[in-house]
KOLDO-627866 format. One record per residue: x, y, z of N, C-alpha, C in turn; residue number from 1. Coordinates in Angstrom, 3 decimals, m for minus. Each point is the difference from the previous one (the first is absolute). Example, Ala and Ser with C-alpha at 12.3 -4.5 7.8 and 13.67 -1.06 7.14 Angstrom:
<segus>
{n_X 13.190, n_Y m5.690, n_Z 7.800, ca_X m0.890, ca_Y 1.190, ca_Z 0.000, c_X 0.900, c_Y 1.200, c_Z 0.000, resi 1};
{n_X m0.350, n_Y 1.050, n_Z m0.720, ca_X 0.820, ca_Y 1.190, ca_Z 0.060, c_X m0.770, c_Y 1.090, c_Z 0.730, resi 2};
</segus>
This chain:
<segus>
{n_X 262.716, n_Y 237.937, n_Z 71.201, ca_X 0.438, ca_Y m1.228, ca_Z 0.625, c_X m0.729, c_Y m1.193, c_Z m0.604, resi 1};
{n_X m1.386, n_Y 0.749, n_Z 0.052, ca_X m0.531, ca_Y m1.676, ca_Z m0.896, c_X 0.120, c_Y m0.429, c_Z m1.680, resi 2};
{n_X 0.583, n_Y 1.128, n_Z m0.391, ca_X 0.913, ca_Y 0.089, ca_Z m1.633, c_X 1.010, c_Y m1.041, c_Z 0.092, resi 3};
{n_X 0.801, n_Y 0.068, n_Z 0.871, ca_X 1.363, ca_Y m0.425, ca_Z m0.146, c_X m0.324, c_Y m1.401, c_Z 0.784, resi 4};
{n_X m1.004, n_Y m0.691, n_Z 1.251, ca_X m0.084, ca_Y m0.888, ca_Z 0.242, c_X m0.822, c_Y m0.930, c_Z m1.186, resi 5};
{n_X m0.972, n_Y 0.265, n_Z m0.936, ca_X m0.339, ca_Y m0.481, ca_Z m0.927, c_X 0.938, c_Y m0.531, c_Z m1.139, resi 6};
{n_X 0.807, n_Y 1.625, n_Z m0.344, ca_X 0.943, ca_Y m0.515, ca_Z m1.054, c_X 1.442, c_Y m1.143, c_Z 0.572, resi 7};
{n_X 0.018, n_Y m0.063, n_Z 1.318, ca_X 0.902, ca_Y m0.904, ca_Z 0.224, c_X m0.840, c_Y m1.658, c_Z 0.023, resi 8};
{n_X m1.053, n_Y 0.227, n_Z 0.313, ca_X m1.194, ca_Y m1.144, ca_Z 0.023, c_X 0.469, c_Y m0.544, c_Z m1.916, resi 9};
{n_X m0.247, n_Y 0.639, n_Z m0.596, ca_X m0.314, ca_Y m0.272, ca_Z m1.418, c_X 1.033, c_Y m0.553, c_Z m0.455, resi 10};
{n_X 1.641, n_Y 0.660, n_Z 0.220, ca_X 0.970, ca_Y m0.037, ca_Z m0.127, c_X 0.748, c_Y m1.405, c_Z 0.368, resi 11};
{n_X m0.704, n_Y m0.428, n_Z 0.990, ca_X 0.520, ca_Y m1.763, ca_Z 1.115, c_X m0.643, c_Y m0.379, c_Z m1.017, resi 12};
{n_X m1.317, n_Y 0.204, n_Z m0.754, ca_X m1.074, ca_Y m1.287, ca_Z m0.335, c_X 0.816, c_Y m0.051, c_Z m1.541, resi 13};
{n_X 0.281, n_Y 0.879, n_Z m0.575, ca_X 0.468, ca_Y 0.023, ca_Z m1.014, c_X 1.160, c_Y m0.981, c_Z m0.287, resi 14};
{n_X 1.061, n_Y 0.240, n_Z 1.068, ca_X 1.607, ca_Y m0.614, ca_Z 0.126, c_X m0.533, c_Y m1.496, c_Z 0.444, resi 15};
{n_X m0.691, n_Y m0.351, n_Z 0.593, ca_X m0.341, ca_Y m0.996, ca_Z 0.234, c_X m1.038, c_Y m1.206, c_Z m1.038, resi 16};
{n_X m0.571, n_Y 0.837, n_Z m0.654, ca_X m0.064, ca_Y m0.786, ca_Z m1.258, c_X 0.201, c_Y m0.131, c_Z m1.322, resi 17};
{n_X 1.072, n_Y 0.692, n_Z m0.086, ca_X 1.071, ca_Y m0.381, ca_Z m1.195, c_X 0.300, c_Y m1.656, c_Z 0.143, resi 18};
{n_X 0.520, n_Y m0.366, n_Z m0.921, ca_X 0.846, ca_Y m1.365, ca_Z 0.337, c_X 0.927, c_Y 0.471, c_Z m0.757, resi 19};
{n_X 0.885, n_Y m1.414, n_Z m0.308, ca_X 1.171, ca_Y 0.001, ca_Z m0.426, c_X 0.093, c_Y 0.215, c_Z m1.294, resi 20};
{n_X 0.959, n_Y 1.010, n_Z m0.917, ca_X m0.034, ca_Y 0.183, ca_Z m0.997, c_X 0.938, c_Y m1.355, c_Z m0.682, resi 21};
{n_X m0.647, n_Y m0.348, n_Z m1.255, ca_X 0.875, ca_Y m0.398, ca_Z m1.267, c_X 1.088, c_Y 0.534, c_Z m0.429, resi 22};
{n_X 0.735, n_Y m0.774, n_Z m0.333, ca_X 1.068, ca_Y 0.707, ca_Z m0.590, c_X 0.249, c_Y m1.168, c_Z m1.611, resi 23};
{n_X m0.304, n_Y 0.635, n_Z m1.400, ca_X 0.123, ca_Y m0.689, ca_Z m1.001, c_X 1.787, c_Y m0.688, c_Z m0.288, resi 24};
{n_X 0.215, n_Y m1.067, n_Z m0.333, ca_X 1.701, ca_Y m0.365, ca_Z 0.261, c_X 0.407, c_Y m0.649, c_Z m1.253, resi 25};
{n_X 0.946, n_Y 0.043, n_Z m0.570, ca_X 0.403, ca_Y m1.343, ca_Z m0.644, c_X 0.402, c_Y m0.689, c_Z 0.815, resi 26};
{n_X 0.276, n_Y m1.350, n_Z m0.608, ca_X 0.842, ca_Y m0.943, ca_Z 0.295, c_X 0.649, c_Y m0.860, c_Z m0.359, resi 27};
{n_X 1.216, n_Y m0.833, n_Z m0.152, ca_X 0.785, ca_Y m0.926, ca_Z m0.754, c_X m0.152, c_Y m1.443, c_Z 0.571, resi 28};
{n_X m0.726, n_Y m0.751, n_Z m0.777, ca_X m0.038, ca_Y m1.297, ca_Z 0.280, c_X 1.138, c_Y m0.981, c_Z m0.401, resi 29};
{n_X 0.457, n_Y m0.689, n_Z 1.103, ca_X 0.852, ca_Y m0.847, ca_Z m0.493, c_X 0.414, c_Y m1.286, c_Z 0.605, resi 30};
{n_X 0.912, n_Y m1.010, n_Z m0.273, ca_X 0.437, ca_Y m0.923, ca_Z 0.601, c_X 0.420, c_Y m0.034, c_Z 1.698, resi 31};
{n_X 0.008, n_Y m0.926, n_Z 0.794, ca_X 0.592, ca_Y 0.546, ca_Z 1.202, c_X 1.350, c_Y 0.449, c_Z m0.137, resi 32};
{n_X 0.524, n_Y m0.882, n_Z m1.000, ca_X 1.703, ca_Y 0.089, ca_Z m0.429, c_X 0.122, c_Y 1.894, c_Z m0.429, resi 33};
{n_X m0.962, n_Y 0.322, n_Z m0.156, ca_X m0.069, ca_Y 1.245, ca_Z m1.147, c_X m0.011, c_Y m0.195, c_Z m1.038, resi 34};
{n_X m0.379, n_Y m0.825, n_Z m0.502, ca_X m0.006, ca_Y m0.118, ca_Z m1.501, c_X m0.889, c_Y 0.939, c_Z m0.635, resi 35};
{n_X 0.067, n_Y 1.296, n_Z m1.390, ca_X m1.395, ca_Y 0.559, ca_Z 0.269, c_X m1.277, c_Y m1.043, c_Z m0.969, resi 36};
{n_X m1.373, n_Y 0.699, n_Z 0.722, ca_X m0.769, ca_Y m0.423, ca_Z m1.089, c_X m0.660, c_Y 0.741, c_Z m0.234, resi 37};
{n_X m0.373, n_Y 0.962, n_Z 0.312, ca_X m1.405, ca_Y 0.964, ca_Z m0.804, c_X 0.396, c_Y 1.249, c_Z 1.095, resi 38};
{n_X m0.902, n_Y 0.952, n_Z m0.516, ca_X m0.631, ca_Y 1.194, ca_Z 0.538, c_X m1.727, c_Y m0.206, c_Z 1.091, resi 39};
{n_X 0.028, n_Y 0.561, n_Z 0.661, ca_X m1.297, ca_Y m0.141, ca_Z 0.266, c_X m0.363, c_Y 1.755, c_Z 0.767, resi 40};
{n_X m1.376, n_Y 0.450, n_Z 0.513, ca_X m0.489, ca_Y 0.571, ca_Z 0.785, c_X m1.176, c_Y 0.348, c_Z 1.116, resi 41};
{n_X 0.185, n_Y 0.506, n_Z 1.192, ca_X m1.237, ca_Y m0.280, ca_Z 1.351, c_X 0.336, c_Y 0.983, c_Z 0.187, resi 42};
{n_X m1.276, n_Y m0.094, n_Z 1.063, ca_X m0.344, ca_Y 0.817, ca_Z 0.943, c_X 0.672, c_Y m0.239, c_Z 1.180, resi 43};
{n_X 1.024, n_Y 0.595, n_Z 0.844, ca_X m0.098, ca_Y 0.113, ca_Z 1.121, c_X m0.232, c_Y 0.628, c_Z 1.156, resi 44};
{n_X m0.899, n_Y m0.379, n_Z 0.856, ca_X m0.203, ca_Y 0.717, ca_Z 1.372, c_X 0.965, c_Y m0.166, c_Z 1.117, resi 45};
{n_X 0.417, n_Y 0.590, n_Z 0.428, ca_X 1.231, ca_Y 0.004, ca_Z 1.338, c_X m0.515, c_Y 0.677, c_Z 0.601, resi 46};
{n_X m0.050, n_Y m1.021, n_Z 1.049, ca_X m0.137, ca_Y 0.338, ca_Z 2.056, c_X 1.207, c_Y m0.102, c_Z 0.707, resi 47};
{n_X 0.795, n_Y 0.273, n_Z m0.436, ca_X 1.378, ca_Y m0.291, ca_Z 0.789, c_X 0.250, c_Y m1.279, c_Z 0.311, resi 48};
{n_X m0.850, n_Y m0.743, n_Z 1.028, ca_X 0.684, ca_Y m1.145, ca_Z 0.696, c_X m0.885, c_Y m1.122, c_Z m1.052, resi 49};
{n_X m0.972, n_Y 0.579, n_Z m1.503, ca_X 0.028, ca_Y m1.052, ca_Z m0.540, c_X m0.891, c_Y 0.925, c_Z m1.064, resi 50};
{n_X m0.083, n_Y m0.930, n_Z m0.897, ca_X m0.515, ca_Y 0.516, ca_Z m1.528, c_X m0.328, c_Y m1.032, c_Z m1.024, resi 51};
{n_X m0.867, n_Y 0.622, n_Z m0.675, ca_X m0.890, ca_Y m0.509, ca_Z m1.231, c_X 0.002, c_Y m0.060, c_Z m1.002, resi 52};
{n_X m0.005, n_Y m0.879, n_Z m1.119, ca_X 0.518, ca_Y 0.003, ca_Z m1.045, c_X m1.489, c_Y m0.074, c_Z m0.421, resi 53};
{n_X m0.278, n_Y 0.790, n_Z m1.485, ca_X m1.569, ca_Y m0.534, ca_Z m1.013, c_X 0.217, c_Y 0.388, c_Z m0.685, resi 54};
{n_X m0.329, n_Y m1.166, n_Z m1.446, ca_X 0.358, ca_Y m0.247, ca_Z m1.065, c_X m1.353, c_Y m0.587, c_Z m0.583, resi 55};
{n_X m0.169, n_Y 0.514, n_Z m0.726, ca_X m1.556, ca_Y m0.900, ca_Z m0.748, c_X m0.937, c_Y m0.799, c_Z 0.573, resi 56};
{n_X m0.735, n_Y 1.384, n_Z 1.353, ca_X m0.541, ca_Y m0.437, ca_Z 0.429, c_X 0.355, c_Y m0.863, c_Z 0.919, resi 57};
{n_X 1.036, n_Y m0.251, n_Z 0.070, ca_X 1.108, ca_Y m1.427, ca_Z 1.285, c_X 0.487, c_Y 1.260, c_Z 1.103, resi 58};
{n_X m0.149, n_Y m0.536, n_Z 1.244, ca_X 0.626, ca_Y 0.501, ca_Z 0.808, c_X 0.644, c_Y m1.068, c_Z 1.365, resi 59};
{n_X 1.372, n_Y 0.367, n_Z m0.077, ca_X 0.842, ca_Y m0.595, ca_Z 0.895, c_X 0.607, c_Y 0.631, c_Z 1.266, resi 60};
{n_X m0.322, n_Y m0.322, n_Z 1.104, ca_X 0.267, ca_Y 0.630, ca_Z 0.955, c_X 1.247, c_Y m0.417, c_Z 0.732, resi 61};
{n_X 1.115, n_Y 0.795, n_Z m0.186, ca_X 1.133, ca_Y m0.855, ca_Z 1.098, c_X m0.414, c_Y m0.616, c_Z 1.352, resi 62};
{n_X m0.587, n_Y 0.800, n_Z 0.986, ca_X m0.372, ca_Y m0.183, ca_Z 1.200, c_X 1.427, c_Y 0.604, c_Z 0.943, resi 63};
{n_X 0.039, n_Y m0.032, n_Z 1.363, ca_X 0.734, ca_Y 0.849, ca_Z 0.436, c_X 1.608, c_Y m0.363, c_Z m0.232, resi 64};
{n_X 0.740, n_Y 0.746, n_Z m0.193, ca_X 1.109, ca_Y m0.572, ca_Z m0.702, c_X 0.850, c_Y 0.274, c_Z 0.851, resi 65};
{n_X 1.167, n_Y m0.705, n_Z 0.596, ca_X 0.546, ca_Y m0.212, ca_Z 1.024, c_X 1.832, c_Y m0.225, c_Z m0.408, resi 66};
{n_X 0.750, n_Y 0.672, n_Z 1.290, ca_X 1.557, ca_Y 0.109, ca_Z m0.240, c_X 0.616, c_Y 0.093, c_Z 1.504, resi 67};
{n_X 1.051, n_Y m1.055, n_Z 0.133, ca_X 0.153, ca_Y 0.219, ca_Z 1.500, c_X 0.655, c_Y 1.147, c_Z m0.377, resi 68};
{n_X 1.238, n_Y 0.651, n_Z m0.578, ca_X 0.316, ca_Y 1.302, ca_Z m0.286, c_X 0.101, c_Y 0.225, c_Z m1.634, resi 69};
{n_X m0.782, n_Y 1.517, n_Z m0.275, ca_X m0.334, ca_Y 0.495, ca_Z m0.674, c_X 1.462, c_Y 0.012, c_Z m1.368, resi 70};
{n_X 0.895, n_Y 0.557, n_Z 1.392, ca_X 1.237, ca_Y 0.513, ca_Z m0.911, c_X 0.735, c_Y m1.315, c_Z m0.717, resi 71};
{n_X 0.126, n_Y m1.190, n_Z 0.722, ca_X 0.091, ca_Y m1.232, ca_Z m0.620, c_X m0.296, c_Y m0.791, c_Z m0.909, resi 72};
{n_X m1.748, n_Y m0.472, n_Z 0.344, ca_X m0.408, ca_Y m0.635, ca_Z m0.786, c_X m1.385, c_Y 0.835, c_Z m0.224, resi 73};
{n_X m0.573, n_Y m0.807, n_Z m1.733, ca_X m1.188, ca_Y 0.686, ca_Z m0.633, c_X m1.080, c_Y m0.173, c_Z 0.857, resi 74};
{n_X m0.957, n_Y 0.565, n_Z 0.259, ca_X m1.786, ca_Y m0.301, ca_Z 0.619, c_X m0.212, c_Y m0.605, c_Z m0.714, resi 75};
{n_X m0.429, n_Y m0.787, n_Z 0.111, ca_X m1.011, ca_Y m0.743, ca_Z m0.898, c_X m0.670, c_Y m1.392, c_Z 0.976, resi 76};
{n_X m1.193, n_Y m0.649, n_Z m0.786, ca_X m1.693, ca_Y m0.500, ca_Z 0.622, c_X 0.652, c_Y m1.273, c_Z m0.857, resi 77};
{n_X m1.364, n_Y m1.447, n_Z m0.093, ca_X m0.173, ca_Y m0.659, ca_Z m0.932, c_X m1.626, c_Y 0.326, c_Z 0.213, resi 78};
{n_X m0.860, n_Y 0.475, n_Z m1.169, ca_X m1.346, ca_Y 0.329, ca_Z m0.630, c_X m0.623, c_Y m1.391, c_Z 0.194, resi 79};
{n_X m1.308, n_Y 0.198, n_Z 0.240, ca_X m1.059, ca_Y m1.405, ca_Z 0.054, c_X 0.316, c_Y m0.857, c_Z m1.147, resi 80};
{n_X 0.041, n_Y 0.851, n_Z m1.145, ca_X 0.712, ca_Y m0.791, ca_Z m1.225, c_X 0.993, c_Y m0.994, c_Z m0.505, resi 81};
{n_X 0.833, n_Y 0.422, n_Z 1.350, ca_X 1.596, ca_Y m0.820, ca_Z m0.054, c_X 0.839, c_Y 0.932, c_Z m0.539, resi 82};
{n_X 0.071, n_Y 1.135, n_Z m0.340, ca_X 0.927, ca_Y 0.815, ca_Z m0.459, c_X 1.115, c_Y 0.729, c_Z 0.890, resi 83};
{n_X 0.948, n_Y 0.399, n_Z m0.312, ca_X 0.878, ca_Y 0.369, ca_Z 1.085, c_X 0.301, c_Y 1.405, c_Z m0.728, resi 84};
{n_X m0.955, n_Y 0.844, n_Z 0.880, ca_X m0.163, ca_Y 1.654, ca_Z 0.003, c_X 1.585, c_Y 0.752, c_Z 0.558, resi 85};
{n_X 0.872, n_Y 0.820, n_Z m0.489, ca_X 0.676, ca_Y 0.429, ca_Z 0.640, c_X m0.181, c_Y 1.398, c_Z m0.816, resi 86};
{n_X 0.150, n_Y 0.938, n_Z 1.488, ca_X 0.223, ca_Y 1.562, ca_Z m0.371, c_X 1.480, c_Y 0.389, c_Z 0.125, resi 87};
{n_X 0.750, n_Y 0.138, n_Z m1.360, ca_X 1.068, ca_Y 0.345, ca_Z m0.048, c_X 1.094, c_Y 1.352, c_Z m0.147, resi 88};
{n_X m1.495, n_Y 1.204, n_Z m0.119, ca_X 0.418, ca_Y 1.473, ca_Z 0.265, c_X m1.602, c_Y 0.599, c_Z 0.446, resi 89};
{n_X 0.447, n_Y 1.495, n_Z 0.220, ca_X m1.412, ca_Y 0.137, ca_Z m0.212, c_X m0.484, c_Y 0.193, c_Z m1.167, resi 90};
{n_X 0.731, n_Y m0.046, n_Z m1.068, ca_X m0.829, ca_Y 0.366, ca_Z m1.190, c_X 0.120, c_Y m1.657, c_Z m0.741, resi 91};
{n_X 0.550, n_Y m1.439, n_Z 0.548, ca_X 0.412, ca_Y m1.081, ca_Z m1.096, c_X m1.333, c_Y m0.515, c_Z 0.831, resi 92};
{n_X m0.328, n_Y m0.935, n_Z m0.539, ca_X m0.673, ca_Y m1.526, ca_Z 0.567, c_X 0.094, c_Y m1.181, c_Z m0.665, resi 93};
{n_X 0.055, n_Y m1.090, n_Z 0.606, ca_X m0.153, ca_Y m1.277, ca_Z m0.637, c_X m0.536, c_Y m1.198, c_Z 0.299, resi 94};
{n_X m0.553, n_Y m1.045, n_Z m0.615, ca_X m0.942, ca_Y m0.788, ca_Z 0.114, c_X 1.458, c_Y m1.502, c_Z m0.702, resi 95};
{n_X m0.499, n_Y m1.097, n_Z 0.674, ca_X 1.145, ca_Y m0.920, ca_Z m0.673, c_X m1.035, c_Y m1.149, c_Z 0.443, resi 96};
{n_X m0.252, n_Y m0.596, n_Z m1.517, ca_X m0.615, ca_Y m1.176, ca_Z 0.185, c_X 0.668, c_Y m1.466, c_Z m0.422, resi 97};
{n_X 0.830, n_Y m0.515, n_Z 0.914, ca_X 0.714, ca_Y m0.939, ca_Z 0.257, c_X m0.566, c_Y m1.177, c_Z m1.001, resi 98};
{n_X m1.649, n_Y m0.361, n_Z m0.061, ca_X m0.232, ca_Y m0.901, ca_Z m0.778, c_X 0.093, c_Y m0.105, c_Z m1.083, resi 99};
{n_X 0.075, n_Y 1.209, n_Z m0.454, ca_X 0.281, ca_Y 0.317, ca_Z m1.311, c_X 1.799, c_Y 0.358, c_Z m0.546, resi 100};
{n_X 0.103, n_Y 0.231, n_Z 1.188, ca_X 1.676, ca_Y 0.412, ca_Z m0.582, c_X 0.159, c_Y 1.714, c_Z m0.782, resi 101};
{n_X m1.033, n_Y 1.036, n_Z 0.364, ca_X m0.381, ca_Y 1.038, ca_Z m0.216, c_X 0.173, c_Y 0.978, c_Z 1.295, resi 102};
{n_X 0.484, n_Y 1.063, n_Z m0.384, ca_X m0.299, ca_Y 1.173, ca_Z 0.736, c_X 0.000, c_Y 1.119, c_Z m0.704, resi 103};
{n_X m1.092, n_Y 0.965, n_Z 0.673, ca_X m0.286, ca_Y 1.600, ca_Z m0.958, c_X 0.374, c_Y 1.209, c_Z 1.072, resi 104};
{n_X 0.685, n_Y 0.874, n_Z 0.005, ca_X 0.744, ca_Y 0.817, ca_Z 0.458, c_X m0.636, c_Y 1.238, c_Z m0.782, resi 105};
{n_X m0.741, n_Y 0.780, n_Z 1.042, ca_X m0.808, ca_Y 1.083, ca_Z m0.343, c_X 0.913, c_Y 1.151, c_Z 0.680, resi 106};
{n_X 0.126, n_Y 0.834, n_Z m1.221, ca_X 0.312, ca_Y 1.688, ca_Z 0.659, c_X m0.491, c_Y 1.200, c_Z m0.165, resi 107};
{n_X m0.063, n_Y 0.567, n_Z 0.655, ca_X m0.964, ca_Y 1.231, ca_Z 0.077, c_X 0.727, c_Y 1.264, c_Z 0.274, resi 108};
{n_X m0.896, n_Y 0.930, n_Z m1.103, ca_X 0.474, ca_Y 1.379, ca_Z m0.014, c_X 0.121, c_Y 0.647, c_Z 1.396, resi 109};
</segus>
């Protein structure tokens, strides 16, 4: 009994401090129009209701990303940055920076 209450002890401490895995992505940078312009690639972390982009050392956090319905319209935050984060599958993401007239559309294996 005290085998199996230990190994379940070890087992919580374990699951509990993992964090969130990376996931390596490309991505296609381009105009808002779509115009393309380059290739690029990040890191992303996904928490479901929001996720992380890092790139050279840069990290961008959507913050909680929000949809009155799911099936309708995309989730998506605006980032401390000014960026307008939207999660568009579970495997797409995208970042659209209006000042620039840029957005990068990351997908993942």
């Amino acid at each position: 009994m005290l085998r199996l209450t230990l190994f379940t002890i070890i087992t919580l401490l374990a699951g509990c401090a993992s964090g969130p895995k990376g996931v390596e992505c490309p991505g296609e940078v381009s105009t808002i129009y779509g115009q393309p312009m380059g290739q690029t690639r990040a890191t992303i972390f996904d928490l479901v209701s929001a996720f992380t982009i890092s790139r050279d050392g840069v990290n961008v956090q959507s913050g909680t990303l929000q949809s009155l319905d799911r099936f309708k319209y995309v989730p998506s935050a605006v980032t401390p940055e000014g960026y307008y984060a939207q999660r568009l599958s579970d495997k797409q993401f995208r970042l659209i920076n209006p000042h620039e007239d840029t957005m990068i559309t990351w997908t993942c294996p």
